[in-house]
C-alpha positions, 0 to 999 in steps of 0.5 A: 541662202545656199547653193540650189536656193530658189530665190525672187527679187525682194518687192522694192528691188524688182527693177534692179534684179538681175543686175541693173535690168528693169523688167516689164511685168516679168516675174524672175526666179532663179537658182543660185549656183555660187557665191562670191565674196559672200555675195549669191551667184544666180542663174535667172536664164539663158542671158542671165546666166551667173549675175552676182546679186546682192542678198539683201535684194533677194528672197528664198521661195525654195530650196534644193533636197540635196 
């Protein structure tokens, strides 16, 4: 996982991304944009906009070309 890394929660952990946010049947993906502490920064929407994720909790589905 790196910045422009194309990430989706991992199945067991699709209530809990973003950060403590249960969705009702929506499928999130996001890019991450940073790290803290070893930790991904992602960019999921416009009120999501830097959530610090757990990178066990997520999956890579694509990454930048860059």
């Amino acid at each position: 996982m790196k910045i422009g890394s194309i990430v989706v929660p991992k199945e067991d952990f699709e209530s809990y991304v973003p950060a403590g946010f249960v969705s009702s049947g929506r499928q999130w993906v996001g890019i991450v944009i940073d790290f803290d502490e070893g930790e991904p920064v992602v960019f999921w929407d416009e009120e999501y906009r830097e959530e610090i994720e757990y990178a066990h909790q997520l999956e890579v589905i694509g990454e930048s070309s860059n």
